[in-house]
C-alpha positions in Angstrom: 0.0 0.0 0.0 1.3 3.4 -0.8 2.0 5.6 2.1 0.1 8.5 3.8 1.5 11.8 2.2 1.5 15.0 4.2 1.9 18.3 1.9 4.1 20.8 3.4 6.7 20.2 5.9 6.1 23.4 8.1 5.6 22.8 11.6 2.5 20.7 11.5 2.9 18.7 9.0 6.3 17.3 9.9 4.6 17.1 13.5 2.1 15.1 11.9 4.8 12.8 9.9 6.9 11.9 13.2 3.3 11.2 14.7 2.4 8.8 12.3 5.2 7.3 11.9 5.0 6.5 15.8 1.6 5.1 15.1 3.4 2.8 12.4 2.1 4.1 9.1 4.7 5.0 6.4 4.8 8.8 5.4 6.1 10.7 2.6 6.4 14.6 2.7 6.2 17.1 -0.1 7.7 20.5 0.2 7.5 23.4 -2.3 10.7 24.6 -0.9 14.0 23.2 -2.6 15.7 23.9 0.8 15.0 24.2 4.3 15.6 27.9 5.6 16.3 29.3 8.9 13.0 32.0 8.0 10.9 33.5 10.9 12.1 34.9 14.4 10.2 33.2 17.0 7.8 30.7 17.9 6.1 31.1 21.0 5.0 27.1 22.2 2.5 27.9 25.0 2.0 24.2 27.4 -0.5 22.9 25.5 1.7 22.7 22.1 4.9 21.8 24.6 2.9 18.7 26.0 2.4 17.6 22.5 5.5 17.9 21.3 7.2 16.0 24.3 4.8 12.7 23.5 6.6 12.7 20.2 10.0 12.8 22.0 11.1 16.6 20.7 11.0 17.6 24.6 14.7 17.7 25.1 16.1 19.6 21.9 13.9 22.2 22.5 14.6 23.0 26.1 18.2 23.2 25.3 17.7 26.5 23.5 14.0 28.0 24.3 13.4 30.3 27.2 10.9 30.1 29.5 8.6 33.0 30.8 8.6 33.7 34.5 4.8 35.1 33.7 2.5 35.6 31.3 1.2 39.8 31.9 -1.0 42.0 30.6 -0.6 46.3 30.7 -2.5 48.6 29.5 -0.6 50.9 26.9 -1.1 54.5 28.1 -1.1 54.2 32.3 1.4 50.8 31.9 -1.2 49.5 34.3 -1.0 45.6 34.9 -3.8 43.8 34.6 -3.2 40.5 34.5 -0.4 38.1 35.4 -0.5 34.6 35.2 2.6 32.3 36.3 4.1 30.1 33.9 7.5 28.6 33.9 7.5 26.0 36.8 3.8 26.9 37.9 3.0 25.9 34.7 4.6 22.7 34.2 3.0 21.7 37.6 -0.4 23.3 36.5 -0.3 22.1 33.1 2.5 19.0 32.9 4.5 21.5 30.5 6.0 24.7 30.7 5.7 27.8 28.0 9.0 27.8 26.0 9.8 30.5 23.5 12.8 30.0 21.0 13.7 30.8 17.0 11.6 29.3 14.8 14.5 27.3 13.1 15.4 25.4 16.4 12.2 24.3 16.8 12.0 23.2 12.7 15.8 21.8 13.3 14.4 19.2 16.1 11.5 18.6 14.0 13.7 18.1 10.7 16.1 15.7 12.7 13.4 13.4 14.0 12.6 12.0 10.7 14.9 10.2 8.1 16.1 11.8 5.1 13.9 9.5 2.2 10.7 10.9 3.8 11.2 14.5 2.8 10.7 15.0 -0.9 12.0 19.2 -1.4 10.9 20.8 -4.3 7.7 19.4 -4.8 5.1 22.4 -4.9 1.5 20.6 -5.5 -0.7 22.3 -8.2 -3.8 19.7 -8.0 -4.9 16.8 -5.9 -7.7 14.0 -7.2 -8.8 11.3 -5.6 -9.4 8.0 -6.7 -11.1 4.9 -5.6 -8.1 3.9 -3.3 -5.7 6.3 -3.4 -5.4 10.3 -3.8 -2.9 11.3 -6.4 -0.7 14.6 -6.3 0.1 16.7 -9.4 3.3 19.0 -9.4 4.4 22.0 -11.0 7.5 20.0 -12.7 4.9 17.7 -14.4 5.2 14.8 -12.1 2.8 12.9 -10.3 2.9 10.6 -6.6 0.0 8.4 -5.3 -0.4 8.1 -2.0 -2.7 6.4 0.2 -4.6 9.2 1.6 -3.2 12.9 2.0 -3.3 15.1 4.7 -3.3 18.9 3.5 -0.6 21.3 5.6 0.4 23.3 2.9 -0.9 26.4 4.4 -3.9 29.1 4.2 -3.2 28.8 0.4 -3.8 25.2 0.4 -3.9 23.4 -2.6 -5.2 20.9 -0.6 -8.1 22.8 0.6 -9.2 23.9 -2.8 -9.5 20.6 -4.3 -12.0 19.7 -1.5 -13.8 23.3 -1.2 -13.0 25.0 -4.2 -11.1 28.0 -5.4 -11.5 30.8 -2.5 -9.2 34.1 -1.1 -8.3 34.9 1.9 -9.2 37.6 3.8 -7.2 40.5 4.3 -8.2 41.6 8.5 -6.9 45.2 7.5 -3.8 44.2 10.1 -0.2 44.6 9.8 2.6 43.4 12.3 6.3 44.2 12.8 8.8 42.0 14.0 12.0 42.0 15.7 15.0 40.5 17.9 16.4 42.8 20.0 19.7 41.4 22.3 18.4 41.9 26.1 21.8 43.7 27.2 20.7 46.3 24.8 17.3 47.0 27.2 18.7 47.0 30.4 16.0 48.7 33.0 13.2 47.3 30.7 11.2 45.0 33.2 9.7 41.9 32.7 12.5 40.5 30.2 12.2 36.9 31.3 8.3 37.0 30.7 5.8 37.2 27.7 4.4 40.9 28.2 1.3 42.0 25.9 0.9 45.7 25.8 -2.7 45.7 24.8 -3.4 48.9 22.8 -6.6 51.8 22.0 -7.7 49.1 19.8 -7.9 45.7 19.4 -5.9 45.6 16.5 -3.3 47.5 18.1 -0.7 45.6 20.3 3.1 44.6 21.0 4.1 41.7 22.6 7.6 40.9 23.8 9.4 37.8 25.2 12.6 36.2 25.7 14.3 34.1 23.1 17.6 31.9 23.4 17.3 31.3 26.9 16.9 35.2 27.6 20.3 36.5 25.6 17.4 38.3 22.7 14.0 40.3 23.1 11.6 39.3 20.5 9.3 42.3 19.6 5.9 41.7 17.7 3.6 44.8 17.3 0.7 45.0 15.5 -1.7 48.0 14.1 -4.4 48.2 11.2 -3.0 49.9 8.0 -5.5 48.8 5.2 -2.9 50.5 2.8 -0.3 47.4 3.4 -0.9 43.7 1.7 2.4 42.4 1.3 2.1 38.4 2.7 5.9 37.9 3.0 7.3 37.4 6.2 10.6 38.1 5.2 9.7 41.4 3.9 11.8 44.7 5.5 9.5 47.3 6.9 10.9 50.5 8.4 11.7 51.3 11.8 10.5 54.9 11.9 7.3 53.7 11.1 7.6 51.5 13.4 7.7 53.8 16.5 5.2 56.3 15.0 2.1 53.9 15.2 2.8 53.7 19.1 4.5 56.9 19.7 2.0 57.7 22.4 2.6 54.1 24.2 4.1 54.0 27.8 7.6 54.9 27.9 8.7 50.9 28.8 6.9 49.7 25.3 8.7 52.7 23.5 11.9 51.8 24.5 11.5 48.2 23.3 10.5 49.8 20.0 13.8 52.5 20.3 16.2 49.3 20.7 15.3 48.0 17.3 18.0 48.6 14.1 15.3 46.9 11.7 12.3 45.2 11.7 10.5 43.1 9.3 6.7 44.1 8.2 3.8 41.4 7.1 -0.2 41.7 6.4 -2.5 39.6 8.1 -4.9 37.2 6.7 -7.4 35.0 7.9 -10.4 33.0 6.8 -13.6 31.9 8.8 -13.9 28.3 10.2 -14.4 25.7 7.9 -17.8 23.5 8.7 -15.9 20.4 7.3 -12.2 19.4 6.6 -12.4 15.9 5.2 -13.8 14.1 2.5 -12.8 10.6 1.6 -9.1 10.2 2.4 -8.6 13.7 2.1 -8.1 16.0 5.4 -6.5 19.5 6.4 -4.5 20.3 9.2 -3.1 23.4 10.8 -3.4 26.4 8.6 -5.0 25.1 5.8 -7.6 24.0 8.1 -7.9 27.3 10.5 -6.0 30.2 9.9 -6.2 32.2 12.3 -4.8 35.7 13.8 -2.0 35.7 16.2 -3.2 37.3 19.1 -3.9 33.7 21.2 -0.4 32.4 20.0 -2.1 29.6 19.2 -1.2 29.3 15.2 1.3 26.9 15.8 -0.6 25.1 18.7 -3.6 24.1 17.1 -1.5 22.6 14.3 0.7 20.9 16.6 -2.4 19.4 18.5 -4.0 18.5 15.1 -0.7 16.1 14.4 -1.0 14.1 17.1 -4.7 13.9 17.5 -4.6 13.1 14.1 -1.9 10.3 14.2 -4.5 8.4 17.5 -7.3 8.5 15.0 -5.1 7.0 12.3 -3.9 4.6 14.8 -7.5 3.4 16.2 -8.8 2.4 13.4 -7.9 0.6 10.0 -10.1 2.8 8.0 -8.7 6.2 6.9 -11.9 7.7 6.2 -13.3 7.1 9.6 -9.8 8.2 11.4 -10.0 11.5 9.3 -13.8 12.1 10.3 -13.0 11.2 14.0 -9.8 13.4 13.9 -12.0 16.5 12.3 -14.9 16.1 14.8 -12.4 16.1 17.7 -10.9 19.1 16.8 -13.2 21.4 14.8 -15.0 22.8 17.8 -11.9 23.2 19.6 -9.7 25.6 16.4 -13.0 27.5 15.5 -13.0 28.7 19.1 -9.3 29.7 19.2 -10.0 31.6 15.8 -12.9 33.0 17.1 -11.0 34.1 20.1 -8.1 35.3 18.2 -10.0 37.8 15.5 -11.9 39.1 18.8 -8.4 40.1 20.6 -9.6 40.2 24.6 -8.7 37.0 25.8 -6.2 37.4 29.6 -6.9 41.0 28.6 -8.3 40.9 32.2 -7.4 38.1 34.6 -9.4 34.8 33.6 -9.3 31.5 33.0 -6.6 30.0 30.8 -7.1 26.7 31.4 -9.5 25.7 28.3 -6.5 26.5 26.4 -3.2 25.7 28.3 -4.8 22.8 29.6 -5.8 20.7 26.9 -4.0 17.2 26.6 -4.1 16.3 22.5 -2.3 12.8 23.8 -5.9 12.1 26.7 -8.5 14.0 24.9 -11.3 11.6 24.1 -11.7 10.6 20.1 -15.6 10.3 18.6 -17.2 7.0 18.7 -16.2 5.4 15.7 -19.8 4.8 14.0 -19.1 1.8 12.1 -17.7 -0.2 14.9 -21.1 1.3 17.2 -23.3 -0.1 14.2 
C-alpha cells in the first residue's frame, strides 16, 4: 500500500509525519521549498503545544535552547497598568504537565527536521492539483510529475492546494492588520522590566498591540507589534519594513513599550490574513490540518498550537482504526469545535486582557482527549 503523504513540511505537518510514523504508518512529505531555511524569528509554544510535542519525543532539543517566561502579563498601553499576570514557567509545568518555552523558529524546525529520516522529505515538490481515486489520492506538481499516495493530509498552508480541491477556489481575507517583527539582544534593554516573561501591551484598539518575550534562553528580546493599516498587503514574512514607522504607530505608548521599540535597528513588516472556520475538513481520504484548516490571527499564540495538536490527534485517530476515512472524520470532529474557538478568540483580541481562565487552552492534553465513537464499529 502506498503511504500516507503530508503536503508541506512546516511545523504541523512534519509534526504530523513523526506522529504517524510512531503510530506505524509510512509517510512521505512534499515540500514546495528546494531547501529548508532558517525563516521566521520566534515561535512562542504555549503548554498545550509543549505537551504535545514531548509525546513525540522533541522535549529535550527544545529545552536546550528556548526560554521560559517567568509570567504571562498584561498592561494597558497608556497608564502601563498591569492587569493581569498569570505564572508560567514552573507553575506551569506543575499546572499544566508542560511549561511555555519561546525560541527561533529554526530550532524548533531543526528538532523537527532531525526526527525524521532523510527518504521521507521529498524538497521541491510544490503541488498544483490533488484528485482522488477509488483507493488512493494522487498529487500533481508544478515540474509535471505525479505521486499516489494512500490518503493525503493537507498542511500546505492558508493557500492550500489541498483545501481547494476539496472546497474549491477561495481568497483569503485580508483583517486590514499589519505586524512588525524583531529580535532585539536583552543587554541592549537593560532597565526594561519583565524581560524573562511574555508581556502584551494591549493597545486603544484591538488591533493594536506589542508583545515581547525572551528568546535563546533570555540572551534576545523578540518584539511583535501589531496596528491596522489597510494600505499594506504584502504576505511575506521576510519582507523589510521601516523602523521609523515603526515607533510612529505607538508613539504615544508608555515609555517601557517605546523603548522596546527605540532598541530596534530593523524590523521586518507582514499583512494579516485569515479566513472563517471551515464546517468540514475531510472528504474521503482527504483532510487538512493546521493552517489550511484554521487560519487564524496571532493574538492567542495559538497558530502553531492548534496545528501541533492537530498532528497528534490526528496520528491516534489513524492509529484506532484501520479505515482512513473514519480516522479523518473522528480526527475532524475532535478538533473542529476546539480551532473554531481559538479563531474566534483570536480575530476578537480580549482573551487574559483581564485576569481569567486560561485553562481551556493551556490545559488541553491532544495525547488524553477523548476521540468520537467510531460509527461503524457502534453499528
Amino acid at each position: 500500500m502506498p503511504p500516507i503523504g503530508v503536503l508541506g513540511a512546516g511545523i504541523g505537518g512534519l509534526a504530523a509525519a513523526i506522529a504517524l510514523r510512531q503510530a506505524g504508518r509510512d509517510v512521505v512529505v512534499f515540500e514546495q521549498a528546494a531547501r529548508f531555511a532558517r525563516v521566521g524569528a520566534d515561535i512562542n509554544l504555549t503548554p498545550n503545544a509543549v505537551r504535545a510535542l514531548d509525546g513525540i519525543g522533541l522535549g529535550p532539543a527544545l529545552r536546550e535552547t528556548a526560554a521560559r517566561p517567568r509570567f504571562r502579563i498584561s498592561r494597558l498601553w497608556d497608564t502601563g497598568e498591569e492587569t493581569s499576570r498569570l505564572g508560567m514557567a514552573e507553575e506551569a509545568e506543575d499546572r499544566y504537565g508542560a511549561p511555555q518555552l519561546t525560541l527561533h523558529r529554526a530550532d524548533l524546525m531543526s528538532a523537527l527536521e532531525a526526527a525524521l529520516p532523510a527518504e521521507v522529505l521529498r524538497l521541491g515538490r510544490k503541488a498544483v492539483s490533488v484528485t482522488e481515486a477509488e483507493n488512493g489520492v494522487t498529487i500533481g506538481f508544478a515540474d509535471g510529475r505525479s505521486e499516489v499516495v494512500s490518503a493525503l493530509v493537507g498542511a500546505d498552508g492558508i493557500h492550500s492546494v489541498a483545501r481547494a480541491a476539496l472546497f474549491g477556489q477561495e481568497s483569503p481575507r485580508f483583517t486590514g492588520v499589519v505586524a512588525f517583527r524583531a529580535v532585539v539582544p536583552a543587554a541592549r534593554l537593560a532597565g526594561v522590566p519583565n524581560l524573562d516573561s511574555f508581556t502584551k501591551w494591549w493597545g486603544p484598539t484591538p488591533e493594536s498591540q506589542i508583545v515581547t518575550f525572551p528568546l535563546n534562553r533570555g540572551q534576545d528580546i523578540f518584539i511583535f507589534a501589531t496596528t491596522a493599516q489597510e494600505s499594506w498587503r504584502h504576505e511575506s514574512w521576510t519582507q523589510p519594513g521601516s523602523v521609523e514607522e515603526l515607533r510612529g504607530f505607538y508613539a504615544d505608548f508608555h515609555p517601557e513599550a517605546r523603548a522596546l521599540l527605540d532598541a530596534c535597528d530593523e524590523v521586518l513588516k507582514t499583512a494579516l490574513w485569515e479566513r472563517d472556520p471551515l464546517p468540514e475538513w475531510s472528504r474521503g481520504r482527504v483532510t487538512l490540518l493546521g493552517d489550511a484548516a484554521h487560519p487564524m490571527m496571532p493574538f492567542m499564540a495559538q497558530g502553531a498550537g492548534m496545528a501541533i495538536e492537530d498532528a497528534i490527534v490526528l496520528a491516534r485517530a489513524v492509529a484506532d482504526t484501520s479505515d482512513i476515512e473514519t480516522a479523518f472524520r473522528r480526527y475532524e470532529e475532535a478538533r473542529r469545535g476546539r480551532t473554531a474557538r481559538i479563531q474566534l478568540g483570536s480575530r476578537a483580541n480580549t482573551w487574559l486582557r483581564e485576569a481569567g481562565n486560561a485553562d481551556w487552552v493551556y490545559g488541553y492534553d491532544s495525547w488524553q482527549v477523548p476521540l468520537p465513537a467510531d460509527d461503524r464499529q457502534a453499528a
